[in-house]
N, C-alpha and C positions, 0 to 999 in steps of 0.2 A: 421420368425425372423432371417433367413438366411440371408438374403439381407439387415437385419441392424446390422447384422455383430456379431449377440448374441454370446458368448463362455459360459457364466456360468447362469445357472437356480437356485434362492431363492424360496421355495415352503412353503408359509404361508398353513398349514391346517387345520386352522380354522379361515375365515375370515368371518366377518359378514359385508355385502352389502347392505346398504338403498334402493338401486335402486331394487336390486334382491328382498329383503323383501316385497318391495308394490307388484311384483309379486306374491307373494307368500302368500299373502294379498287377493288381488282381484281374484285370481284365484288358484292358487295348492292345497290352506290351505282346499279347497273344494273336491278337487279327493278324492278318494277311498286310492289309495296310493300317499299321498304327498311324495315329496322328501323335504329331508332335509333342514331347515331354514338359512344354512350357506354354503358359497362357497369356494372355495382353491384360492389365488391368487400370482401369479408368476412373481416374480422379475427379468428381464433379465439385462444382464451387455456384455459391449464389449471386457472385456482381464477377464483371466483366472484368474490374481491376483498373479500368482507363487503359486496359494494356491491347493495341488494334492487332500486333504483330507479335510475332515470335520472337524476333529481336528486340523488342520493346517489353516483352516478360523475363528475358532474360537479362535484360539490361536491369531489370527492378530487382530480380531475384538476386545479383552479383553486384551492382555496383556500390563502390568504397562509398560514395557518398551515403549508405543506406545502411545502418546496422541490422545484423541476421537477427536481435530479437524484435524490430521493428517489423522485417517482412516475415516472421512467423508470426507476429500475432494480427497480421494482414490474412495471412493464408487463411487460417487458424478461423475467423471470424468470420469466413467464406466456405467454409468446410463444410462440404454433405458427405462424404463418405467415398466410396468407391465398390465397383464393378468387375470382378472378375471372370474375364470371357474365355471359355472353352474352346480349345478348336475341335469343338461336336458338332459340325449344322442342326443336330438335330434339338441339341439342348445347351447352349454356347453359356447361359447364367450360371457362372460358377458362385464359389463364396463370394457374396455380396454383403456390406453392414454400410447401413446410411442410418443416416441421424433421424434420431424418433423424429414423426413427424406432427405435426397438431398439438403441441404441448400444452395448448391454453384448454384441447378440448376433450386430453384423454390424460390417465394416471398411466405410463407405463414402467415399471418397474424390474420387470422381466429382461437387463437390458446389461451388457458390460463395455467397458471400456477399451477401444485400441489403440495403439498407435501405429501411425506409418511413415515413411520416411519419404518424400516428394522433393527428388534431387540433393538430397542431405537437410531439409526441414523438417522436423521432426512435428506432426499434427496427430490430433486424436480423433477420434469420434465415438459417438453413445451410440449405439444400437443392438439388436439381436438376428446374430447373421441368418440370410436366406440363402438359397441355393435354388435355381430350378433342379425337378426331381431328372433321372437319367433313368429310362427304363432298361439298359442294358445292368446297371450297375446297381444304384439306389433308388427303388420307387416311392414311392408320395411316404409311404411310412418311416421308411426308417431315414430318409428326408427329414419328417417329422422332429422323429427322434436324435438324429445329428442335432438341428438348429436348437431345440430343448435344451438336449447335452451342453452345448459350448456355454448355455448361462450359466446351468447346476456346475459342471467342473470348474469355470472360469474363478466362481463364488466361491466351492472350496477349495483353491489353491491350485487345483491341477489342471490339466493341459485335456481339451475336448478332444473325443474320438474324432477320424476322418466320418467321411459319408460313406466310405468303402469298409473301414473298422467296423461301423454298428450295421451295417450289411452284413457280413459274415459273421459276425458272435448271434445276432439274432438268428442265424440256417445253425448253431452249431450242434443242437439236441435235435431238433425239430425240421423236415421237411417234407410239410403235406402237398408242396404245390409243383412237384419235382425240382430241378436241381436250383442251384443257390444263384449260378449267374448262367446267361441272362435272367436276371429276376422276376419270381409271377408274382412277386408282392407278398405281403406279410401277414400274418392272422395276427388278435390280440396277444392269443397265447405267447407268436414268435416277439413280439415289440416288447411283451414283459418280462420274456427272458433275454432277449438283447440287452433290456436295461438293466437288468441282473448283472451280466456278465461284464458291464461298462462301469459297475460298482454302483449303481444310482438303482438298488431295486424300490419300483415304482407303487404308490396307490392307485386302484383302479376304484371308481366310482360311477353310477351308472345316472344321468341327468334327468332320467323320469320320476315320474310321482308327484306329488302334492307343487304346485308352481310356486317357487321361490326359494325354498329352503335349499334345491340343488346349485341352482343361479347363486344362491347366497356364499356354497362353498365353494364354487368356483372361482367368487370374489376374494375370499378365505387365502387362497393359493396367490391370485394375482398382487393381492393384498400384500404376501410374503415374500415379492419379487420373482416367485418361482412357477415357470412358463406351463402350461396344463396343454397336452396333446389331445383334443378331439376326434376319434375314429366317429365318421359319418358314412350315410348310406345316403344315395340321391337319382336320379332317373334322368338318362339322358334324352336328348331330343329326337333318336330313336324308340324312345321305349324301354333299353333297355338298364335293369339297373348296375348299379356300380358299389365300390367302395372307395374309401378318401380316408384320408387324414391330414390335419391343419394343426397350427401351430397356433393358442392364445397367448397372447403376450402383455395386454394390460384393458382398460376398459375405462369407460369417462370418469372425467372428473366429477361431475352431479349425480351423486349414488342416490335416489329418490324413491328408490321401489323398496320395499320394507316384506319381509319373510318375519311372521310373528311368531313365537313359542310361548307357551303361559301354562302356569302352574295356580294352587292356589294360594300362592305368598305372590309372585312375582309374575312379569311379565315382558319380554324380552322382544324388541326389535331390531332385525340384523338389516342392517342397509347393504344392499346391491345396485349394481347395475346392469340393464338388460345390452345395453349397448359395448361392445367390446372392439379391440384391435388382434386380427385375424392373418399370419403367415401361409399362406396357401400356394405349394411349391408349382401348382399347375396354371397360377395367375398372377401370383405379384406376392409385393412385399406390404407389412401395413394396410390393410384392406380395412376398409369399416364393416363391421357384423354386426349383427344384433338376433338375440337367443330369445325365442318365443315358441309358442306353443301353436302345436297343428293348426288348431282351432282360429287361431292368428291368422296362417297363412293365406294371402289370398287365392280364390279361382284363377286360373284354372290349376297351379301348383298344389293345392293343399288336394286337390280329389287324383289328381297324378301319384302323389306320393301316396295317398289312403288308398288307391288300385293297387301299385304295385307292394306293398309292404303289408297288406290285408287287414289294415285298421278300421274298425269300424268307428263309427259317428260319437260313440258314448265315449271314444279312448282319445278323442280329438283332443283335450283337455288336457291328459297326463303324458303328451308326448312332445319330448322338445326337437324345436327344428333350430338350423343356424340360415340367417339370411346374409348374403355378403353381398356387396358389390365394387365396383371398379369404376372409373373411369370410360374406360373401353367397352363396357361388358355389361345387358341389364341386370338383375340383382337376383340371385340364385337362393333357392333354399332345397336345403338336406335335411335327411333327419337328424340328430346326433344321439349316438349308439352309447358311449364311453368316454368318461375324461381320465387321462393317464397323464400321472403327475411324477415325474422321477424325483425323487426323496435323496437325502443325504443319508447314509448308512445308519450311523444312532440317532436319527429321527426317526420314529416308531410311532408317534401320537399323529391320529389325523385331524384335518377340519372337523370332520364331525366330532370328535373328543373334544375338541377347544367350545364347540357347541354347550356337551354336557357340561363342560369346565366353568363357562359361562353363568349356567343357571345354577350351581350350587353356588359359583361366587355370589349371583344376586341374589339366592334362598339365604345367605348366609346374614346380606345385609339387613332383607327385612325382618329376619330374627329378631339382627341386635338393634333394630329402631322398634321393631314390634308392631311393624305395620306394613299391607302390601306394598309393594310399590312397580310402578313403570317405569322402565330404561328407555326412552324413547329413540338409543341408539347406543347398539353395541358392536363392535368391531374385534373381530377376532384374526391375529395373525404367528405366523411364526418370526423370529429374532434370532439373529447370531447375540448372543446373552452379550459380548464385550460393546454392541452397536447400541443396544437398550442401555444399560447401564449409564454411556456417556449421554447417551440422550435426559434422562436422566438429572442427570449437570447440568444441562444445557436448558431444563425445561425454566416458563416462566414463574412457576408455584417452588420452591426449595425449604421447605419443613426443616427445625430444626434438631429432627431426630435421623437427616440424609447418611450427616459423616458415620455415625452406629450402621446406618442400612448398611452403605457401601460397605465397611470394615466386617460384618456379619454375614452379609449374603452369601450364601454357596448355589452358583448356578451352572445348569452343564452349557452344554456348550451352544446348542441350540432350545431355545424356550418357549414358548406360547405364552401369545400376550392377550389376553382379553378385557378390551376398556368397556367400561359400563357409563352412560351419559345419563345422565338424569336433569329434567327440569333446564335443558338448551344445553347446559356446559360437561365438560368431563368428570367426572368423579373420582373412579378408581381403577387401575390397573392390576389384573391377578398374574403373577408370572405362576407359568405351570412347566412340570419337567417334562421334556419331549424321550426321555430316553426308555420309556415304560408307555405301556400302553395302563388304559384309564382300568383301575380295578374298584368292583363294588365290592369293598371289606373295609371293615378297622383296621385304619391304624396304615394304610395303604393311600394316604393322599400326596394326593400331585404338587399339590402349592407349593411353591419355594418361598415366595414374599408378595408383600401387599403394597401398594405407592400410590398415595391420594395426586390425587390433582390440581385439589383448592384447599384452605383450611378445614373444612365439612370431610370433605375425602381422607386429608391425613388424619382427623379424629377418628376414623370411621378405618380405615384402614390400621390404628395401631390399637383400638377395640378386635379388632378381628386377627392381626397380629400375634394379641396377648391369650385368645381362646382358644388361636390355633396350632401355638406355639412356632411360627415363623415369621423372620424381618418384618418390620414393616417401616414408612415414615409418609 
């Protein structure tokens, strides 16, 4: 809590924990000696307050002379989050959510809102809760897939599984590693049908091959606010090796590296970033990562991981590693195996379709200009349609064919948004429907509507509009 700059500690000591509880449920309420049904959880804040004493905070926090929305929005401006400690010795980090950190240097988007009550103040905080993993109960995976869970449900409406729930739905078909608890950890197979079963069945995508275009749809996801589980393999300082799972939750703000695709009309560049922000239940919360290829890695790790994994020198290139690091800790790299993204039920289109979705929208453009052209940056994500829409209104370009768009459009409920930039500025936006996967047929297109950016954009967007038979302005 150093490095987010904590000065004062609130120590709830008697906090009762839904999450810790199905623990203690499915597993402790059975030991010999259970520990205690309630946890302690600790309030962190960035300034001291001027407050030296205990009487001296509560004298701020209570007295007449001081109105309660004054000292909430005192708290409130001091707020990191809070710490939920287990009475586990062996793994005491229960649900934890503190406030993203680094905002000037990363995009996180992966993230929801809570609130908590500190002596009847009611404060919030942004983040995407962590948890240290519990090898009796929930290991690094379905760890994983809990802290994932709480953004996807929070986002649509519902209430996130415990860490004990996505434990047992993931043993509920499947147990090759014998029984369910204490836990020997999760294969892919079991995390995608855990995630099944949590109602969020998930995309699996595998991060090797050609460098960039994977990085690109990873961004794709993070782009969409929606958190991508990393199952990695890595070699401990015995030798031997292991398996992981990590949580991505957003990546810098300077997206500089470029994954190019081209045809012969068009030419598309998808901007990424190599540098990402990293949940990792066995070391912290917010870690800085960065996704790079074997061939990157330095000696003596990159010839560690090519022993034990049996990759030779020509595969160095197409294999991606994750490098992390910590404060406490020198900086580690794994390989990464799989990224596992839990979807919302009628989302069905993945990054890669927003991909294809992308280049017929710019096949489409150099048609109707009749000449190739370069998007020097395009950005593909997914949209609650009612968030796009008002964005929309809000944007600084407002064409006066908008009120027709809005009064026409029919969008589902989630969309695909891919902007095309051309020549430095934005051009145009394709909304595509997420409730269909992408088909090569007539008469079978995805497009819902077309929305320019600048004047050029909405000329060009209600050209495309008119040939395509949907919205535009």
């Amino acid at each position: 809590m150093r490095r987010q700059g904590a000065k004062v500690m609130i120590i709830e000591e008697h906090y009762v924990d839904r999450h810790f509880m199905e623990e203690i449920g499915q597993y402790y309420s059975r030991c010999l000696k259970p520990p205690p049904n309630y946890c302690r959880r600790v309030h962190f804040f960035s300034e001291e307050l001027g407050l030296l004493t205990e009487e001296d905070f509560f004298r701020f926090l209570f007295s007449p002379a001081t109105s309660a929305q004054d000292v909430t929005a005192r708290l409130q401006q001091h707020y990191l989050g809070f710490v939920v400690v287990r009475p586990i010795p062996a793994a005491p980090i229960g649900r934890t959510i503190l406030k993203l950190p680094r905002e000037a240097q990363y995009d996180c988007r992966a993230f929801s809102e809570y609130s908590v009550y500190v002596l009847g103040y009611r404060l919030t905080v942004k983040g995407l809760p962590y948890q240290q993993q519990d090898a009796a109960v929930a290991v690094c995976a379905a760890t994983a897939m809990w802290s994932a869970l709480q953004r996807v449900a929070r986002r649509d409406g519902n209430r996130g599984p415990t860490p004990a729930e996505t434990a047992v739905l993931s043993v509920k078909h499947l147990v090759p590693f014998g029984r369910p608890f204490p836990s020997a950890g999760l294969s892919i197979e079991q995390m995608c049908d855990g995630l099944r079963e949590c109602g969020y069945p998930p995309i699996l995508f595998a991060l090797d091959g050609v460098e960039g275009i994977p990085q690109a749809l990873l961004m794709t996801y993070l782009r969409s606010g929606m958190p991508v589980i990393l199952t990695i393999t890595g070699v401990d300082e015995a030798g031997t090796s292991f398996g992981h799972a990590v949580v991505v939750l957003g990546s810098a703000v300077a997206q500089t590296e470029i994954a190019t695709s081209s045809t012969d009309e068009v030419e598309l560049s998808f901007v990424y970033s190599n540098r990402v922000v990293v949940h990792d239940d066995s070391i912290g919360p917010y870690l800085d990562g960065e996704i790079l290829t074997l061939d990157r890695v330095p000696m003596p790790h990159r010839q560690k991981l090519a022993d034990a994994f049996g990759i030779e020198p020509s595969e160095y290139a197409l294999v991606p590693c994750l490098k992390t690091s910590s404060v406490n800790a020198p900086p580690d790299y794994v390989v990464v195996r799989y990224g596992v993204v839990p979807m919302y039920p009628k989302q069905r289109s993945s990054a890669l379709e927003l991909f294809y979705h992308a280049s017929e929208l710019g096949e489409a453009c150099a048609s109707l200009l009749k000449q190739p052209l370069q998007f020097e940056k395009v950005e593909c994500r997914f949209r609650r349609a009612g968030r796009y829409v008002e964005s929309i209104n809000a944007s600084d370009y407002r064409g006066a064919e908008l009120p027709e768009f809005q009064r026409t459009v029919v969008l589902s409920r989630y969309v695909g948004v891919t902007t095309l930039s051309w020549k430095g500025q934005k051009l145009i936006d394709g909304i595509w429907d997420c409730t269909d996967i992408r088909r090569d047929v007539a008469g079978a297109n995805a497009l819902l509507g077309v929305v320019g950016h600048s004047e050029l954009g909405s000329q060009l967007a209600q050209a495309l509009g008119a040939v395509l038979s949907v919205p535009s302005c």
